[in-house]
C-alpha positions in Angstrom: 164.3 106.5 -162.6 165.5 109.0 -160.2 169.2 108.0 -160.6 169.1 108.0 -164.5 167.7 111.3 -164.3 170.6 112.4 -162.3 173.2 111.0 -164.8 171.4 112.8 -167.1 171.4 116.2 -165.4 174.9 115.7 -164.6 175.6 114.9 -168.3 174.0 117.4 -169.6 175.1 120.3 -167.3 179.2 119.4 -168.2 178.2 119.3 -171.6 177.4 123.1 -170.7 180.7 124.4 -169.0 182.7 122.2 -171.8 181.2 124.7 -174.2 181.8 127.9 -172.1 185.8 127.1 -171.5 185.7 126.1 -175.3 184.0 129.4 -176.4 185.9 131.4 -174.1 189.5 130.0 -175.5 188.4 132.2 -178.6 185.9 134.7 -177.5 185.4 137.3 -174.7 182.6 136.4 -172.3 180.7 139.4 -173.0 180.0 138.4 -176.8 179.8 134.6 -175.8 175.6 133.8 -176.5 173.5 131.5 -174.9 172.3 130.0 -178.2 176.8 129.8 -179.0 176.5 127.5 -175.9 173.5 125.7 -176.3 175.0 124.7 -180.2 178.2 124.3 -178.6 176.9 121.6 -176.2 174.6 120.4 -178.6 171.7 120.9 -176.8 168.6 123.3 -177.4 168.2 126.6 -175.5 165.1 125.3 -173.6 167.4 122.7 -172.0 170.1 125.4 -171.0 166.7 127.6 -169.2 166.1 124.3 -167.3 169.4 124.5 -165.4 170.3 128.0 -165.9 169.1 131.6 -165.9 171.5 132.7 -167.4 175.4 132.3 -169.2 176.7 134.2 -165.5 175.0 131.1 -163.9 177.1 128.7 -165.8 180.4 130.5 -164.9 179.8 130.7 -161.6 178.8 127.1 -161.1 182.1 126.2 -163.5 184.4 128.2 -161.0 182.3 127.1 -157.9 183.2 123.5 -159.2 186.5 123.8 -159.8 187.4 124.9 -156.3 185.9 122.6 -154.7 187.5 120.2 -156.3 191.0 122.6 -155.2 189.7 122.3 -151.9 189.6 118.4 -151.8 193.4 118.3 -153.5 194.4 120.6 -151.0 192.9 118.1 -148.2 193.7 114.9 -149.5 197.1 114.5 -147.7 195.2 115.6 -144.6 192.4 113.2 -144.7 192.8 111.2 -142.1 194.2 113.4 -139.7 192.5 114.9 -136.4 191.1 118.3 -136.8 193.7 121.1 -135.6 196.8 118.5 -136.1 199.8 120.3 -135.8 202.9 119.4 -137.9 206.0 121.2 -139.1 205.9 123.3 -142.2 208.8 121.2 -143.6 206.0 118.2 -144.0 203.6 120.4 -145.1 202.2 118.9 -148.8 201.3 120.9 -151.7 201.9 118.7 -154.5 198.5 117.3 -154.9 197.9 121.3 -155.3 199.8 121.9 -158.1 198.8 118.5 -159.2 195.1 120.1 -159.3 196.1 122.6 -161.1 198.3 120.7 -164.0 194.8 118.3 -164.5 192.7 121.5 -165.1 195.0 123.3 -167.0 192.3 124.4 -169.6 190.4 125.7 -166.8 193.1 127.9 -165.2 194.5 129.3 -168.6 190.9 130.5 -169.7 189.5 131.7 -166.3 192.3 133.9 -165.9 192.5 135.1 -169.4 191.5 138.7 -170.7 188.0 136.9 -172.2 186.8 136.7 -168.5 185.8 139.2 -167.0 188.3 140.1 -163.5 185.4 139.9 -161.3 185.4 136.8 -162.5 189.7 136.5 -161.7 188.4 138.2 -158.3 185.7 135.8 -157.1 188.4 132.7 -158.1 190.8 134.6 -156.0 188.5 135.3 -153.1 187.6 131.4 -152.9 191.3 130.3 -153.1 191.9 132.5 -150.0 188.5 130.9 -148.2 189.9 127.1 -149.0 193.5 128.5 -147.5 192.1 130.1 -144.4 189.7 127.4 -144.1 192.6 124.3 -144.3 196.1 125.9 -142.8 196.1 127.9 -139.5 199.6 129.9 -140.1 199.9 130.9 -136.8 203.0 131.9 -134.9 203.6 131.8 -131.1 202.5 135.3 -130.0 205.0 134.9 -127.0 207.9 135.2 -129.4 206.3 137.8 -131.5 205.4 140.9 -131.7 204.6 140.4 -135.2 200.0 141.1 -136.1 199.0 137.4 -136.6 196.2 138.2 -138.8 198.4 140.6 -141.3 201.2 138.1 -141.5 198.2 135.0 -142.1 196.9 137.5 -144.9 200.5 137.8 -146.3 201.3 134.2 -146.1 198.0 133.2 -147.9 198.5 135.9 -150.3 201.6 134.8 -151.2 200.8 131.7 -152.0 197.6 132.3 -154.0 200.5 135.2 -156.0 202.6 132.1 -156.6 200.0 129.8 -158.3 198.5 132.7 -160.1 202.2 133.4 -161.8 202.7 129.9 -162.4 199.3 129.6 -164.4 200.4 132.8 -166.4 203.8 131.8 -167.3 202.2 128.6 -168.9 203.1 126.2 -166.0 207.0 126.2 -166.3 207.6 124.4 -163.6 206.7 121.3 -162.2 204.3 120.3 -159.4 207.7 118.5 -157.5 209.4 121.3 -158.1 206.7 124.1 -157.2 205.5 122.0 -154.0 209.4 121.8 -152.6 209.6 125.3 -153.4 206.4 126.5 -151.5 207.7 124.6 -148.6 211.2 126.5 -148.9 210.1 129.5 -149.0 207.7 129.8 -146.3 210.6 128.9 -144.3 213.1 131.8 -145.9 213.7 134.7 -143.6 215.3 137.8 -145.3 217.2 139.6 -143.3 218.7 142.1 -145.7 217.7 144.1 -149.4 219.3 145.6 -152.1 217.8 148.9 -153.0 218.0 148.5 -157.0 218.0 151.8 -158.1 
């Protein structure tokens, strides 16, 4: 009994976050109502108080969801590794990143759209960097640098997060092959020189 309940809950709580992403293709968040969602979902607003206090509940569990299911992309090629493996950035995999991404598409497009609000963009943001820092340790030999490890982790993890972000905006323009190989390049660019453009 216990299990069917579960299906049930389950069910009935993506019914939910199927309606908010579908109600926030055409509506700003802020005018988006409970009883929208519940009629959305097909459900009664009773049902919606049983899982949820409120319409901020349901986005945060959507966008809590979603990154953990980032985070387990983003491990995948690691799985079976030993914890603080080492291997060169060249064999570094992203694709099943990118991969994530393509699959939620819908998710990605909306959360990051003007009907969200950016705390919203800001708490995505913040756990992207948290499954980064938790996954990759960037680090450099401090022997042959003089360079702050933590600032150039930050910069590196920022960088990539900046990457994704403009890939989502541009509408995905690029493939996840091509987006993974180029991640992988350019972490291993050095710039030695600029061009002062005006």
């Amino acid at each position: 009994m216990s299990k069917l309940h579960d299906k049930r809950v389950i069910r009935t709580k993506k019914s939910f976050k199927h309606a908010l992403i579908s109600l926030l293709k055409e509506s700003n968040f802020e005018n988006i109502t409970i009883t929208a969602i519940v009629n959305e979902a097909g459900y009664n607003r009773g049902t919606f108080y049983l899982h949820y206090q409120c319409k901020e509940d349901l986005l945060d569990e959507v966008v809590k969801a979603m990154l953990n299911n980032l985070a387990e992309a983003f491990r995948e090629p690691y799985i079976n590794m030993n914890k603080n493996t080492k291997i060169n950035i060249v064999g570094l995999s992203t694709i099943g990143i990118f991969d994530h991404f393509i699959r939620n598409k819908e998710f990605y497009e909306v959360i990051l759209s003007s009907n969200v609000p950016v705390n919203y963009h800001q708490k995505m943001i913040r756990l992207m960097e948290k499954h980064f820092k938790e996954e990759i340790d960037f680090t450099a030999n401090k022997s042959e640098t003089d360079i702050d490890i933590e600032l150039f982790y930050q910069y590196r993890v920022h960088g990539i997060i900046g990457l994704i972000l403009e890939w989502i905006r541009n509408d995905f323009q690029h493939s996840p092959c091509y987006m993974a190989e180029q991640i992988v390049k350019i972490a291993t660019f050095h710039t030695k020189k600029i061009y002062i453009k005006w």
